[in-house]
N, C-alpha and C positions, 0 to 999 in steps of 0.2 A: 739724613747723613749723606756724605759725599764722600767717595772711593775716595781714598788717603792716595790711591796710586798715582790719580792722577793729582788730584790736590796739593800733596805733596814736591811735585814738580813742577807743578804752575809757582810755589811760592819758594820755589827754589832749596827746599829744606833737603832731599837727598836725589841721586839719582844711580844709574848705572850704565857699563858699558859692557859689549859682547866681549870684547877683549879682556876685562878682568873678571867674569862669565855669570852667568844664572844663578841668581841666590845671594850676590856679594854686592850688595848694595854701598857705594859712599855717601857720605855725608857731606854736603855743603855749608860754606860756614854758617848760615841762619840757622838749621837745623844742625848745626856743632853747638853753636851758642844755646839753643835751648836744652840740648842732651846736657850740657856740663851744666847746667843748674840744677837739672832733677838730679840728676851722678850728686853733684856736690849737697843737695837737700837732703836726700837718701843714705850716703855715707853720717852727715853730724845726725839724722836723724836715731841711724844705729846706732853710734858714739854714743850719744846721751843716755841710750839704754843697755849700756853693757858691753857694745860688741866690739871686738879688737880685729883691726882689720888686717889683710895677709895679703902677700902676692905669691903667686904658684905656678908652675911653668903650664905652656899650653899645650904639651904633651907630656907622655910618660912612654915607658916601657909596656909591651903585649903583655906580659907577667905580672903586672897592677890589674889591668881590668878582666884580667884572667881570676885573679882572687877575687877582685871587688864583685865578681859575676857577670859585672858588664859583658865582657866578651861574648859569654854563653848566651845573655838573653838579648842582646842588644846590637852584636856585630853586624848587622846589616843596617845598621843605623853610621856607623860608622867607616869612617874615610881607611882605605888598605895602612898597614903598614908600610912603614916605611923603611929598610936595611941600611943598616948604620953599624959597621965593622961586625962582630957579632950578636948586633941586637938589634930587636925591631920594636920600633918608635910609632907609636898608634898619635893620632891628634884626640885632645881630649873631646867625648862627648857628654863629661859632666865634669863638674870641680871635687864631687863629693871624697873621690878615693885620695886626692890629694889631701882633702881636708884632713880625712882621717887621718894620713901619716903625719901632719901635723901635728895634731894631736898626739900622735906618738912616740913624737918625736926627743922628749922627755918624761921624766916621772912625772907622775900627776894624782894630784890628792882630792881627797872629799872636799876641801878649802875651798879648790878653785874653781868646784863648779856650781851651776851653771859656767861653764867654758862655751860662748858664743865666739866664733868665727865666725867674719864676713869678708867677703871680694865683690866684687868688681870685674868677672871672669871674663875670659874668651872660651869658649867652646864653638865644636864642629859635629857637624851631621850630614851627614851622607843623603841627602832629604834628594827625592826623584823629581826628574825639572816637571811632571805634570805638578807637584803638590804645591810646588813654589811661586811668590804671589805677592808683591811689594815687598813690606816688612815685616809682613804676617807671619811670614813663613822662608825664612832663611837659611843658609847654609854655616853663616859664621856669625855667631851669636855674642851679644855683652850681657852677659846675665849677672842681675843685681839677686847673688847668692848668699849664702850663711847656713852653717851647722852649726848646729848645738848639741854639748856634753852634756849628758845631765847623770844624776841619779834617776833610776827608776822613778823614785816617790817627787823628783822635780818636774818629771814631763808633763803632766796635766796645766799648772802652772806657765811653764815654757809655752805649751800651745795656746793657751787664754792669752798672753802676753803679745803672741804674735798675729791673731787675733783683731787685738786692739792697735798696731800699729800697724794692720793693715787699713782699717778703716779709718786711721787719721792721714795717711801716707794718700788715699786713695782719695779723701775729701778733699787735702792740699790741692792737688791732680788734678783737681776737676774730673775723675774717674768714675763711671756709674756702675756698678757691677751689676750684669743681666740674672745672676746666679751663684749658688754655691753647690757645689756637687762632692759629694761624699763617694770615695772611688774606691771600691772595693775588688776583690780578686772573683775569678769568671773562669768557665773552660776552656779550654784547649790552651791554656798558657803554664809556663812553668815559675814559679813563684821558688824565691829564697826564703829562708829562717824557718823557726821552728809554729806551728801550730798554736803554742799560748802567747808567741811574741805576735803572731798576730792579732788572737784576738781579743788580747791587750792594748794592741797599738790601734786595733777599732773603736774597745769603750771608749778609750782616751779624747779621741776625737770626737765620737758624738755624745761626749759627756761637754768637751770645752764649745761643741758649735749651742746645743743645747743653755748651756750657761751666759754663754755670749747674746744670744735672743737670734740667731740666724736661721733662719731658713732654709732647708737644703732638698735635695733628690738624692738618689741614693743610683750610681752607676757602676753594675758589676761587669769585670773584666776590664779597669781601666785604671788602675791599683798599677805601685812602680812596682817592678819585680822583687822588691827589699820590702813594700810594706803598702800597708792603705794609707791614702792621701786626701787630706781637704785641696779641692780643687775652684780657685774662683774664676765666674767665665763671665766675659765680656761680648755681645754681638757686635757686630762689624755691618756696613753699609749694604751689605748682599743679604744680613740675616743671618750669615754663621756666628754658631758659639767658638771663644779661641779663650785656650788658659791663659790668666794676666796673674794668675799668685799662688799660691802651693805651697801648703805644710806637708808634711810626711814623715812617719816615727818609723823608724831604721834599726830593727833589734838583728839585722843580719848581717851586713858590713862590720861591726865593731865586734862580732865573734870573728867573721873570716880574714879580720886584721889585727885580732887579737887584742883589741884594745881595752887597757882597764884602768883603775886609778886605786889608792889606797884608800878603804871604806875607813871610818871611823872606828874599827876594831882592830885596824892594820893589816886586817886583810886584801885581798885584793879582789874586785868588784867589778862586772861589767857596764860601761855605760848606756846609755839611749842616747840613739845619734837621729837629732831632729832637723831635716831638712826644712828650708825655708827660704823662698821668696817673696817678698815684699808686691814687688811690682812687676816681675819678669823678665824678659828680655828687653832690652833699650829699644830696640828693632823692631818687636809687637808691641811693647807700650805705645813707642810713638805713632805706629799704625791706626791705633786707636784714641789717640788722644787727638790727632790730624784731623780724624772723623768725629768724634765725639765736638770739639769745640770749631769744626769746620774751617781750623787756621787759627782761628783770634781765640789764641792761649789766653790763658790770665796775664796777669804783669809780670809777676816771677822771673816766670819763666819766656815771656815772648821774644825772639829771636831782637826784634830792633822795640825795647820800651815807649821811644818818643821820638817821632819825624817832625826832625825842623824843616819847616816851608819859609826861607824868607822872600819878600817879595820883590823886586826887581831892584837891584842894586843896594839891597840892604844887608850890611856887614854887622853879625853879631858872634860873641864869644857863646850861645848858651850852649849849643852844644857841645862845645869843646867843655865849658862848667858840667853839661850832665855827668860826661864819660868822666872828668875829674872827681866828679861824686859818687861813680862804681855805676853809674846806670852805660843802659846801653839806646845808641844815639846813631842817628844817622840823618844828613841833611839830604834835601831833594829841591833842585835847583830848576829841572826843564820842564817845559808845558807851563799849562795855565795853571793857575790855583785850583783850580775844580779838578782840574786831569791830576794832579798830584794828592788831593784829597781821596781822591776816587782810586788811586795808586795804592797807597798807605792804610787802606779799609779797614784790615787786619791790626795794624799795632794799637797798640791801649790808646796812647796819648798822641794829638799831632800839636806841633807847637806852630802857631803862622807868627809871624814877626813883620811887622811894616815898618818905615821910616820913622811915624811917631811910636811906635811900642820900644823899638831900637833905642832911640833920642832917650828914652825916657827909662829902659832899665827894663820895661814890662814885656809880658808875653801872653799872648791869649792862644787858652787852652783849650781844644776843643775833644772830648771823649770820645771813644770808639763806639758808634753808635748814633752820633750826630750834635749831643749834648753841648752847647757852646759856654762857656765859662768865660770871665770877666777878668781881663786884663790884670796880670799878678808880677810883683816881683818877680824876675828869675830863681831867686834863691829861693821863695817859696813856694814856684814851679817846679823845683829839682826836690822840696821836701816834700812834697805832696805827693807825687809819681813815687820817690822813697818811701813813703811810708806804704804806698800802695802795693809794693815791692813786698815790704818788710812782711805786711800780712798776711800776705798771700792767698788771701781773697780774691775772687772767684767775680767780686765787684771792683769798680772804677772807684777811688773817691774821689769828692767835688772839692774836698777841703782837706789841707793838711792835719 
């Protein structure tokens, strides 16, 4: 593997400046173009399984994470308030207590749940500049979040579910998990909820990682303050372990926000609020995704799909036809053939174009990797790289 830190800025995907300070890393547009693909694969991937997605402000009131507990177990994690006439305005360092007033925000029946919320978040942490470290480890975070409502008797269910779309979400990715860690609570920390919500929300988990066939270790004292959590960890180019996804069953929030729904006897009923991340932060996914595939993403998602090379005076539309066909294109005009071959390492596909492939409509294709391919239609240059897209496979294809 190779440091994402610097990798990362040799191919231009993000960078930073002292002036917008430690921890706040920008993105550049290569590394914009590949963020919004996983964002946009990640959001229809929730869609298709239920989850309705939300926006929520990036801060609240002291008096929110005051209930939620946050304050008490967490305020050193987080950034001061802020005095705003007579209130003070904390920056969030989780979506969760939002989510729940969501939830609360209406009556709510036995019908609707499973109730899956998902964002898209910003959150903030007060993270100390030793710990902070490319993308790894930030201060302003895009975390690809979700809560879920459930009945008691749904949660086992809800956590198999999510589960299984971590390991489809994570195959997509090209993502290799080092681990899964089972986090349970430890001493000297102060823990919310009650005793059997705990260790309920433990079978739970190591009933679904059991079920699912995973493999885990068992880490106490590293449990959120609301509950024990499935923790999946990824190393990094140094050897460190770093969380890239996280369940967590929450029977302490939806009492301290009062949150309930109409049971099926018209009573009213506490839910299970099931924490969950997919793939984690944008900001430590792509840390590790930088490193894991050393730049040369898959197709999907790679920042430029296909570098047109044409050769010295040769005028062709394909590029301009890829981006008309939704791919992403980019032509490369200076140096020799070899210096722009050697340029372009990383993208999937390069297209070179000479005088006679021009003349004639064609395009020779050559694969990331070295693989040279036999002059093609343009159109069935642009469907072939499409389809290669569309699968999001992990492989090149040679043929449409």
């Amino acid at each position: 593997m190779i440091d994402h830190r610097k990798l990362g800025r040799e191919l231009d995907l993000f960078d930073s400046d002292p002036l917008i300070g430690a921890g706040l890393p920008f993105w550049l547009p290569a590394g914009a173009a590949a963020r919004h693909e996983v964002e946009s694969y990640l959001y229809e991937l929730e869609r298709r399984n239920g989850y309705q997605h939300v926006y929520s402000p990036v801060m609240g009131k002291r008096q929110m994470y005051e209930l939620s507990g946050h304050w008490a177990n967490f305020a050193d994690d987080m950034f001061p308030p802020m005095p705003v006439g007579e209130d003070e305005l904390v920056l969030r360092p989780s979506l969760c207590p939002h989510h729940a007033l969501i939830f609360k925000a209406r009556q709510r029946s036995y019908r609707e749940l499973p109730l899956r919320i998902a964002e898209l978040g910003q959150m903030y942490r007060q993270e100390r500049s030793g710990v902070l470290g490319g993308l790894s480890r930030v201060r302003s975070i895009a975390l690809n979040d979700s809560h879920i409502f459930c009945a008691p008797e749904q949660a086992a269910a809800e956590v198999a579910g999510v589960l299984r779309l971590m390991r489809e979400s994570h195959a997509a990715l090209g993502l290799r998990p080092a681990s899964f860690q089972l986090s349970l609570r430890g001493p000297g920390k102060r823990y919310g909820g009650s005793e059997q919500g705990w260790a309920e929300s433990e079978r739970l988990l190591r009933g679904a990682l059991a079920d699912e066939g995973f493999a885990y270790a068992v880490k106490h004292g590293e449990a959120a303050f609301y509950g024990p959590k499935i923790d999946v960890q990824v190393s990094d180019a140094a050897g460190r372990e770093w969380t890239i996804a996280t369940i967590q069953i929450d029977h302490h929030q939806p009492e301290r926000f009062g949150l309930s729904y109409v049971d099926a006897s018209g009573g009213r009923s506490r839910p299970v609020m099931v924490h969950r991340s997919l793939a984690g932060s944008m900001e430590r996914l792509f840390g590790q995704l930088i490193e894991e595939h050393e730049g040369a993403f898959p197709v999907w998602y790679a920042p430029v799909q296909v570098a047109v090379l044409p050769l010295d005076g040769v005028v062709s539309s394909f590029a301009q036809d890829a981006v008309a066909a939704g791919l992403r294109a980019s032509v490369h005009h200076d140096g020799s053939l070899g210096a722009r071959i050697r340029a372009a390492s990383k993208v999937p596909y390069i297209a070179v174009i000479g005088e006679r492939e021009a003349a004639a409509g064609l395009v020779s294709l050559r694969l990331r990797g070295g693989r040279q391919l036999d002059p093609m239609p343009g159109a069935e240059a642009i469907a072939l790289i499409s389809a290669a897209a569309a699968a999001r496979s992990p492989q090149l294809l040679a043929r449409p």
